[in-house]
C-alpha positions in Angstrom: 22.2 80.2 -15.9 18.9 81.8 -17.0 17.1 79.3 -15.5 18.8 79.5 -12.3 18.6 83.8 -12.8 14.9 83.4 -13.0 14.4 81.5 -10.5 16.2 83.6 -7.9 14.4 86.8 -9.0 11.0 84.7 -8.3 12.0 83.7 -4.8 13.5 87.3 -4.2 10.2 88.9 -5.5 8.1 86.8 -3.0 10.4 86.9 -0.3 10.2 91.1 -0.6 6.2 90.2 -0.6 5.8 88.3 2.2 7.8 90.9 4.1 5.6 93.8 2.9 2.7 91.7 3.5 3.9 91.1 7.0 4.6 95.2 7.6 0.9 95.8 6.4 2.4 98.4 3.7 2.0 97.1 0.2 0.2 98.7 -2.1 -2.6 97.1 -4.6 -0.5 98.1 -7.6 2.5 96.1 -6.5 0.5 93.1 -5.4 -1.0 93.4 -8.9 2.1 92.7 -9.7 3.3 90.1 -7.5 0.2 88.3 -9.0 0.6 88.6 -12.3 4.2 87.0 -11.8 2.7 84.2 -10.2 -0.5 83.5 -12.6 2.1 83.6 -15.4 3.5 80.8 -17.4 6.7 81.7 -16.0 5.7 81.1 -12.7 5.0 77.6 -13.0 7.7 77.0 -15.6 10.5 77.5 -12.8 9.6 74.2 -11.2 8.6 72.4 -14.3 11.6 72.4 -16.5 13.6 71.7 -13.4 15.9 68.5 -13.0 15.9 67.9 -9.5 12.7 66.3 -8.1 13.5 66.5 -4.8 14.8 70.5 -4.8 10.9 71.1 -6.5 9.2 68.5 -3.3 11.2 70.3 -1.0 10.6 74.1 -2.3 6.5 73.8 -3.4 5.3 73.4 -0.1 6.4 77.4 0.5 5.4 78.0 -2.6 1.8 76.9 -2.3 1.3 78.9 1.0 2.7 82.1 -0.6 0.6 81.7 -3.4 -2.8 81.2 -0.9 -1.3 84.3 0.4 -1.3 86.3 -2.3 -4.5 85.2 -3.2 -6.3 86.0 0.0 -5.1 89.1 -0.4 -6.4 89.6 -4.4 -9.8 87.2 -4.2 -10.8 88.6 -7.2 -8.3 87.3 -9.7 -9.6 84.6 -11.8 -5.7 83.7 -13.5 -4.1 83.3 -9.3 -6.9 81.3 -8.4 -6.2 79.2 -11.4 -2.7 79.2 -11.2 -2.8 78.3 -7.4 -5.2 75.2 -7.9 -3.2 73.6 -11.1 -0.2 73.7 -8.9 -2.0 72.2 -5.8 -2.7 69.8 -8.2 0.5 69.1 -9.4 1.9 68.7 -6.2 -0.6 66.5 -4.8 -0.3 64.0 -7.9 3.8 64.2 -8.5 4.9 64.4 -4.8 2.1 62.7 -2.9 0.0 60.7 -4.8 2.9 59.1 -6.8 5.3 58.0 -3.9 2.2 56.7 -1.8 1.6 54.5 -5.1 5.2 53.3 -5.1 5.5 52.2 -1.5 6.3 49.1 -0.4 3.2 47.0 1.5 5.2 46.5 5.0 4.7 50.8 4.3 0.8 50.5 4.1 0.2 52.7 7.2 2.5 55.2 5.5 0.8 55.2 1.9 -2.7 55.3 3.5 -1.8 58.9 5.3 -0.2 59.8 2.2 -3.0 59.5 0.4 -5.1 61.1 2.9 -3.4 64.0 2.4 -3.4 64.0 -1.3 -7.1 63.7 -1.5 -7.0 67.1 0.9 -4.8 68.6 -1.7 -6.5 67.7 -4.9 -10.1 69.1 -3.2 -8.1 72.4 -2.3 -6.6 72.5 -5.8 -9.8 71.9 -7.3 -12.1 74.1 -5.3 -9.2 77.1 -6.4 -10.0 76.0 -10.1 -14.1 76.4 -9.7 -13.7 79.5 -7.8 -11.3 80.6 -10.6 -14.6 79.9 -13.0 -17.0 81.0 -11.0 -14.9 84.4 -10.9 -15.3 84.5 -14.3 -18.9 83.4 -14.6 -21.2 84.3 -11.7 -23.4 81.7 -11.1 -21.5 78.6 -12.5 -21.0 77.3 -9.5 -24.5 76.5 -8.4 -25.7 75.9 -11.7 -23.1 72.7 -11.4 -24.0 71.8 -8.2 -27.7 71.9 -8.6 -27.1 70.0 -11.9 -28.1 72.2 -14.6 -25.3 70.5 -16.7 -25.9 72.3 -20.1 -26.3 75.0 -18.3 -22.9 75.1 -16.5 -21.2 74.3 -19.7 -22.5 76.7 -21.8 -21.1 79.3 -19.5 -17.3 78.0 -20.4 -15.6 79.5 -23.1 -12.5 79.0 -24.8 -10.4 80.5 -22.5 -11.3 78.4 -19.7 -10.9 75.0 -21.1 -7.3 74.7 -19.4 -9.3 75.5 -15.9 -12.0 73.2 -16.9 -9.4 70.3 -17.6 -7.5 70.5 -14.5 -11.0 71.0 -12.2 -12.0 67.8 -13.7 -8.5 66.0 -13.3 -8.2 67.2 -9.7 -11.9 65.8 -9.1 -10.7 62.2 -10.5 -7.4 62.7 -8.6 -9.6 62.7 -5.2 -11.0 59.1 -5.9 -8.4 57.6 -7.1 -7.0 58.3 -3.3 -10.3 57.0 -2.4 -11.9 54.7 -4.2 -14.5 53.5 -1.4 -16.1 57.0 -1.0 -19.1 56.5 -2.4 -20.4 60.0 -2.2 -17.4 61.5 -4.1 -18.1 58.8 -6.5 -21.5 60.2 -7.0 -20.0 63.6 -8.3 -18.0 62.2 -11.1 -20.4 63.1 -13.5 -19.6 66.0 -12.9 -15.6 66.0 -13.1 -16.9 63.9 -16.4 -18.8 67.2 -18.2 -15.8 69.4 -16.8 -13.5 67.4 -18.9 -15.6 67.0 -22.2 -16.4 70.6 -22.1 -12.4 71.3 -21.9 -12.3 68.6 -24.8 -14.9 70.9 -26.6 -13.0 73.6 -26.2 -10.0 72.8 -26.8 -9.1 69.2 -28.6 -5.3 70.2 -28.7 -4.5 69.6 -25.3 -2.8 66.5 -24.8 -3.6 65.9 -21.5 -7.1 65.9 -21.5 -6.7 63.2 -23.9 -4.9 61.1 -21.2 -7.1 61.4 -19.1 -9.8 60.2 -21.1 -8.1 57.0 -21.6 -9.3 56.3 -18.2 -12.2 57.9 -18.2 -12.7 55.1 -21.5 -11.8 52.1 -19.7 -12.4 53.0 -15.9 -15.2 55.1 -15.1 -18.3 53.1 -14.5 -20.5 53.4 -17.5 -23.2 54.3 -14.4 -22.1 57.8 -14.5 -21.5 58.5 -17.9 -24.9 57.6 -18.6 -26.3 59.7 -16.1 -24.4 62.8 -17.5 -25.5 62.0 -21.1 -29.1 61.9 -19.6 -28.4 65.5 -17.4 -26.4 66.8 -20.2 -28.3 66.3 -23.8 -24.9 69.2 -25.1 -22.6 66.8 -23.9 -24.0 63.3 -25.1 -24.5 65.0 -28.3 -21.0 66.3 -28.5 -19.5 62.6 -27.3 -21.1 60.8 -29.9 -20.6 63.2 -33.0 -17.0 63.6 -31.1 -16.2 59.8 -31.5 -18.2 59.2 -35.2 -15.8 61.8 -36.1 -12.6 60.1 -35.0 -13.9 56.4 -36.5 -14.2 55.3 -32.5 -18.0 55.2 -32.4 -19.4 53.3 -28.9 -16.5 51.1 -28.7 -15.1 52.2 -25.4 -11.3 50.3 -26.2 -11.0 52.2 -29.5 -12.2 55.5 -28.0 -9.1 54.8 -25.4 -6.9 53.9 -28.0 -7.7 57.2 -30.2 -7.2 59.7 -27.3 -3.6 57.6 -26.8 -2.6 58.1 -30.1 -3.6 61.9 -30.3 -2.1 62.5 -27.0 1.0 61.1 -28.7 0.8 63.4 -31.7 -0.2 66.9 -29.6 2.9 66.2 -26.9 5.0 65.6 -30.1 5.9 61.9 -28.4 7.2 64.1 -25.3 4.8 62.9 -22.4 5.6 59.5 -20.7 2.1 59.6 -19.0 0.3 58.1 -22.0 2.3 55.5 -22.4 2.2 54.6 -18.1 -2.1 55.1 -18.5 -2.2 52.5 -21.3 0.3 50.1 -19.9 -2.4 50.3 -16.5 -5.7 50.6 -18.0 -5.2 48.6 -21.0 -2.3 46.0 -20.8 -2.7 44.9 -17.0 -6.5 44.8 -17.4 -6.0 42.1 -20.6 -2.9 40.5 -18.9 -0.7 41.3 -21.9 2.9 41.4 -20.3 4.7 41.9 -23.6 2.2 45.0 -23.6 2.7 46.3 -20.8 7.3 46.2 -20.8 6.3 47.8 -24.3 4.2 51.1 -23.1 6.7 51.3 -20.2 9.9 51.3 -22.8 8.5 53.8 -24.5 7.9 55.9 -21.8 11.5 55.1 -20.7 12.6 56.2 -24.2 11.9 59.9 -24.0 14.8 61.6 -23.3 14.1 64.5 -20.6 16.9 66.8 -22.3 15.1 67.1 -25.5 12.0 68.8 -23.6 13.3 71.0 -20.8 9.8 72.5 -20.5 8.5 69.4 -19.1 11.5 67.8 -17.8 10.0 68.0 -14.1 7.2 65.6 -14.8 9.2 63.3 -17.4 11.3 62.4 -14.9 9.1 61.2 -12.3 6.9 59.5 -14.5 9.5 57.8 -15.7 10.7 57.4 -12.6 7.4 55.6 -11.8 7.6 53.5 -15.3 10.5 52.1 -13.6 8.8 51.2 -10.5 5.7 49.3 -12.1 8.6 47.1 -14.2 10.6 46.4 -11.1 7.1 45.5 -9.6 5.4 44.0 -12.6 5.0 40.5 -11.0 2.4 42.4 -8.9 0.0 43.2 -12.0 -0.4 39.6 -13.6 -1.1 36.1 -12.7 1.8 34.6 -14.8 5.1 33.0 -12.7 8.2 35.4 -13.5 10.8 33.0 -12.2 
């Protein structure tokens, strides 16, 4: 009943704020306000310990627009900007992205748009995130674009390595949509230093670890060698990073280190882990008893135990589901 109490007084709240929006007779102290709801933990946690996937797909949409809203109408506030891209970003990967993925082929026309559209929303999500940054530190923006890596990086500070994390996962999220954009793929370097500077910051957060299972075992060496060679801070950090955790240059233990801390920092509560390995390590070595094993595991977490992220265990497990209904798609073996 809290939940459901909450969540009413947050639709109520922006309802009201639309309307005085509308009238042209809201005052900066109450959209203060109205922003400060939405840039707070709260404001996100509505949809994310929710139980109903489809109730969140349907509701986010309005959502998103009243937070761009809001936004345009307080530029200058670092935490809505933030808030605003991370849940682009969500969207776009658990309610675009995902279904496209899980399409059936005769549905190719379908998944395609889809995925269109996902790209749009990750670069919306992300460009929210840099301007959130760039809000905070005048002049990070350019220095990233113009490639003064160390530069950039050495702006960051703790406090923005959650911002940092999901610019750079948001960035990857736009090729994986597109894979044959070659120019995007040039900029990965940069989504790269975004990440290992959140890493830097922050080692704790679990989902920067996921992603840099991928970044491991599917980023073309190409561009992390360009960033060690633009970045001196970062390749120094990467390798004393990796000594440190016994990985060294191997890139399959580095992937299998940043699995097993993601593990321990989500307390075993995060299915994505489990789905990135099963992908990036099992399918690519064509170990089926691998891959039913990541995707058990990520079938074993039980949603109730961790209402705070119950959203997003459910549809990725909803998705670990998918791949093993599908799994005579990812290896050259006869299931019959």
């Amino acid at each position: 009943m809290d939940k459901m109490k909450a969540g009413r007084n947050i639709i109520v709240i922006l309802i009201v704020s639309l309307v005085l929006v509308s009238c042209g007779t809201i005052e900066k102290q109450a959209m203060k306000s109205v922003a400060d709801m939405l840039s707070s933990p709260s404001g996100s946690q509505s949809f994310t310990s929710d139980d109903d996937p489809q109730l969140v797909a349907d509701s986010l949409p309005l959502a998103l627009k009243i937070y761009e809203i809001i936004l345009e109408k307080d530029p200058e506030n670092a935490e809505l900007a933030a808030s605003t891209g991370k849940n682009f970003v969500m969207y776009s990967g658990g309610f675009v992205q995902m279904p496209a993925d899980m399409m059936e082929d005769e549905k190719w026309r379908e998944a395609d748009a889809a995925r269109k559209r996902a790209k749009k929303l990750y670069r919306r999500g992300r460009d929210y995130l840099l301007m959130s940054l760039e809000l905070r530190h005048p002049g990070f923006t350019e220095l990233l674009e113009s490639e003064e890596y160390d530069a950039a990086a050495s702006l960051l500070e703790e406090e923005d390595a959650d911002e940092a994390y999901w610019a750079g996962l948001a960035w990857f999220g736009m090729a994986s949509t597109d894979p044959f954009d070659m120019e995007l793929t040039t900029t990965l370097d940069r989504a790269g230093l975004l990440l290992y500077r959140s890493l830097e910051l922050n080692p704790d957060n679990s989902g920067v670890h996921d992603v840099m299972i991928q970044i491991q075992l599917s980023l073309p060496p190409s561009l992390l060698m360009y960033l060690n060679q633009r970045s001196p801070h970062t390749a120094a950090f990467i390798d004393e990073f990796y000594k440190a955790a016994g990985a060294g240059d191997d890139a399959e233990k580095r992937a299998y280190y940043h699995y097993d801390r993601a593990l321990a920092l989500s307390e075993g509560s995060d299915p994505s882990p489990h789905i990135t390995m099963a992908m990036a390590v099992s399918v690519k070595s064509q170990d089926v008893a691998g891959f039913r094993d990541y995707l058990d595991k990520a079938l074993s977490i039980d949603p109730e135990l961790h209402t705070e992220n119950r959203l997003m265990i459910i549809l990725y497990q909803e998705k670990a589901r998918w791949l093993l209904e599908h799994i005579e798609d990812y290896f050259l073996v006869d299931f019959s």
